[in-house]
N, C-alpha and C positions, 0 to 999 in steps of 0.2 A: 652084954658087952664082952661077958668072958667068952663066950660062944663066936662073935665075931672074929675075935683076937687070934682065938683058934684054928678058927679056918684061914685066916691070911698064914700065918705059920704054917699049918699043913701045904700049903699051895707054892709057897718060899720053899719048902723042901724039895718037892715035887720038880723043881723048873731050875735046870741046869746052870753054869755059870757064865755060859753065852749069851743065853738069854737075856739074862740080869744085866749084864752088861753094856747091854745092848741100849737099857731104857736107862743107865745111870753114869755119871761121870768121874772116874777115879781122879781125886789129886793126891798129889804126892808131895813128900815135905821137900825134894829137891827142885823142886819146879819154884823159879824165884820170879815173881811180879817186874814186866818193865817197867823200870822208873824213868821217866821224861820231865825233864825240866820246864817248867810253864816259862813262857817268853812273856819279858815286860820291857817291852816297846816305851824308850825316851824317846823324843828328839832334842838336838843341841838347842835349839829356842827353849826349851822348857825345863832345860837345867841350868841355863840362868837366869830362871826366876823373876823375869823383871816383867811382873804382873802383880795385879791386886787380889784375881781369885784362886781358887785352886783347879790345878789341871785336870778336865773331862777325862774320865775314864770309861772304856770300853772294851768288853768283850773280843779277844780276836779269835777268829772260826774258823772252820774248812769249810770244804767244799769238794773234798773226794768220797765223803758221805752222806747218804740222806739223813742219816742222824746227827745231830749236830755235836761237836765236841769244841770245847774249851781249849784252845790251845794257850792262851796266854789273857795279858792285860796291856792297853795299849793306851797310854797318855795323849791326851788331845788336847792342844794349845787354847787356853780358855778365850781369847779375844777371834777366833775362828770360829769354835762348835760352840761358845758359850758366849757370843755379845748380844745385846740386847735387841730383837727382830724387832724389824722396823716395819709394818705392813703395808704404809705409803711406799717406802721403797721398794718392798716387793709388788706392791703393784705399778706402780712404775715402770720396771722392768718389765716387768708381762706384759704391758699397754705398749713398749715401746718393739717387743721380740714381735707382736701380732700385728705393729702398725709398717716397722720399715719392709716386709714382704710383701705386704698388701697392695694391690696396683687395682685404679677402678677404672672401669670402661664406658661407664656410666658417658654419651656423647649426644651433644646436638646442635644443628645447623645455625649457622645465624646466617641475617637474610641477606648476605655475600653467598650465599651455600644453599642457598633453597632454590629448585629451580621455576624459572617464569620471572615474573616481574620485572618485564626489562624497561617498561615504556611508562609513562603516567598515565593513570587512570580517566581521569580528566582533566580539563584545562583549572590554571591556578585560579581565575576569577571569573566570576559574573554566572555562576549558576546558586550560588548560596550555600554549596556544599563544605564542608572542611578540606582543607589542603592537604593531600598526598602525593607522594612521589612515585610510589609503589605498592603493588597489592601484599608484596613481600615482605612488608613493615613489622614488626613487631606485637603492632598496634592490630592488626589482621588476624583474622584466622586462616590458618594455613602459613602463615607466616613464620618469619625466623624468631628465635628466643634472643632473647638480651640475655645476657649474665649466665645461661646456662653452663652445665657439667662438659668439660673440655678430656677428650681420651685421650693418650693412658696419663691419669694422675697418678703422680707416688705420692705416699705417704712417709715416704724417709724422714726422721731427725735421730741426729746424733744424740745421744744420753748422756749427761758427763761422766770424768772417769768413773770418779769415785762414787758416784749414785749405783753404778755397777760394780764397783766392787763393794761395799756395803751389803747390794743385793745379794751376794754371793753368801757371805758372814749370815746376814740373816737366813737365808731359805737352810746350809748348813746347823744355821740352830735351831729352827723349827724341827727339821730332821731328826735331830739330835734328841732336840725336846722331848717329840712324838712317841721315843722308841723306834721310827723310823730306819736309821742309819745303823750299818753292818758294817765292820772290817773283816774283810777276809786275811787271808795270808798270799792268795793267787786264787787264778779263775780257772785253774786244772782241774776238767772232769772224769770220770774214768770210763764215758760212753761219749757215745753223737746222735742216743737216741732222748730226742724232746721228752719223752714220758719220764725220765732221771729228772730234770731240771725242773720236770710241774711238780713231781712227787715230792722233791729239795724244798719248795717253795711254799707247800702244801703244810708239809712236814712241822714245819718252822715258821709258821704263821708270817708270813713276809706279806703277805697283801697280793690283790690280783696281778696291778702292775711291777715290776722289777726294774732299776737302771739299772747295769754293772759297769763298772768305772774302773780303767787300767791305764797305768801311763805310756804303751803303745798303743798306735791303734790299729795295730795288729795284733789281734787277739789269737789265745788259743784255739786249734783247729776244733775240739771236740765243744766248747762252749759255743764256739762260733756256729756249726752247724747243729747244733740241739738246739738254740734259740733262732734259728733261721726262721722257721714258718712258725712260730710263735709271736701273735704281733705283740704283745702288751709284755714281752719281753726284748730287750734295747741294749746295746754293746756301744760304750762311747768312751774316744779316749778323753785323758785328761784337760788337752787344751782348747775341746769341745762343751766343756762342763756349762750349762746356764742356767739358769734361775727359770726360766720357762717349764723345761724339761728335767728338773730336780719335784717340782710339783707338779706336775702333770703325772708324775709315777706314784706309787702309793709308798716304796721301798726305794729305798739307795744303798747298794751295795759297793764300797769301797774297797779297792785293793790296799795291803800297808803303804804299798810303794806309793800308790796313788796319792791316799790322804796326806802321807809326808809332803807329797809332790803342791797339792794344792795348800797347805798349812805353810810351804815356804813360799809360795810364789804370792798367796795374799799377805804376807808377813811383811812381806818389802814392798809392795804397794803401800799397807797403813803406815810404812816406818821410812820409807825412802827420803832425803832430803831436798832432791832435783826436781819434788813433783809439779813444778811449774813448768819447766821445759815438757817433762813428757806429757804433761795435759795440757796442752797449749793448742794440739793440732784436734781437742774434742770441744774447741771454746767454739768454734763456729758454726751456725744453721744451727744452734738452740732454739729451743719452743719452751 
């Protein structure tokens, strides 16, 4: 051991003050640590308390680093990110976002539309046969369909309001639940190359797919084009948000501005007092 010691010492001698320098990092007592205040994000609904639990806390992050850092703490309205998921409702909504798109083609003739059968087959009496009018009957082969699939059928019906906005509350709390949901601060990157945003992603265990959620929906130019040819990464604005595409992703990533933005706009939907006029125009074509 004393033999080791010695030769690092003799070699420490040997090896000039550049060198050394070179592989180590001088600090000095005048070099003072920046102090940054951590950000804790209220909003006015959740300082006045007029709830029964306590307010959802989360982590708020960047996003100009592949490293993640802690910028603050951000209060999340308990009857939003913490009501109790409903999984009827969320399926519900899912049954309803996959059914009003859907249009079938699914088509067939009836026997006004089949061609031929313009004359009767035979006469109505005196051969013992049963009575038809046409070979184009129903009753035929070759013949026209009764009751068949008529093209384009929609599948449209309206969902009430409030079964959609519940769905919102719930898939938010799921998220929430999961560990799923992220607050950023903004969707500022400091590339436009995609390999930054998979590394981001990688990094910080977000899951394969990504939403990112901003209250414009015009997003920043360098986020915008780093997620461009990346499919399972998605740019949507706020008043785009649905219950479809919040679980169809693995990860929701929220802007501050965002989640204020959706925490007030579902706040006055559960608390509004008029809501009979404004859901008056979703009471009709119910299923």
């Amino acid at each position: 051991m004393s033999f080791l010691l010695r030769s690092i010492l003799t070699k420490l001698e040997g090896c000039s003050v550049g060198r050394i320098a070179r592989f180590s990092s001088l600090v000095t007592e005048n070099n003072d640590a920046i102090q940054t205040e951590p950000i804790i994000s209220i909003s006015e609904a959740i300082q006045q308390g007029r709830f029964y639990e306590k307010p959802k806390q989360v982590w708020l992050e960047n996003l100009d680093t592949i490293e993640e850092k802690k910028l603050g703490l951000m209060m999340l309205h308990p009857e939003v990110f913490g009501a109790h998921p409903r999984i009827d409702i969320l399926h519900q909504n899912v049954r309803w976002q996959r059914m009003y798109k859907f249009v079938c083609y699914a088509h067939t003739k009836t026997r006004a539309e089949v061609r031929g059968g313009g004359r009767k087959p035979w006469q109505q009496k005196g051969l013992g046969r049963a009575r038809h009018g046409s070979i184009r009957s129903p009753l035929w082969r070759g013949g026209g369909v009764a009751h068949g699939p008529r093209s384009p059928t929609t599948h449209f019906y309206m969902l009430p309001f409030y079964t959609r906005v519940l769905g919102l509350t719930s898939a938010l709390t799921v998220k929430f639940g999961q560990d799923d949901l992220h607050i950023v601060n903004d969707l500022e990157i400091p590339t436009t190359e995609p390999g930054y945003i998979e590394d981001l992603v990688y990094q910080r265990n977000w899951g394969p797919s990504v939403l990112f959620v901003d209250v414009p929906d015009i997003m920043p130019k360098n986020i915008t084009l780093a997620t461009d040819e990346i499919k399972h990464f998605n740019l949507m604005p706020v008043y785009g948000l649905n219950v479809y595409s919040m679980l169809k992703h693995d990860t929701l990533v929220l802007t501050e501005n965002a989640a204020r933005e959706i925490e007030s706009k579902i706040l006055l939907q559960l608390n509004r007092m008029n809501d009979r006029e404004v859901t008056k125009k979703f009471r009709l074509n119910q299923q």
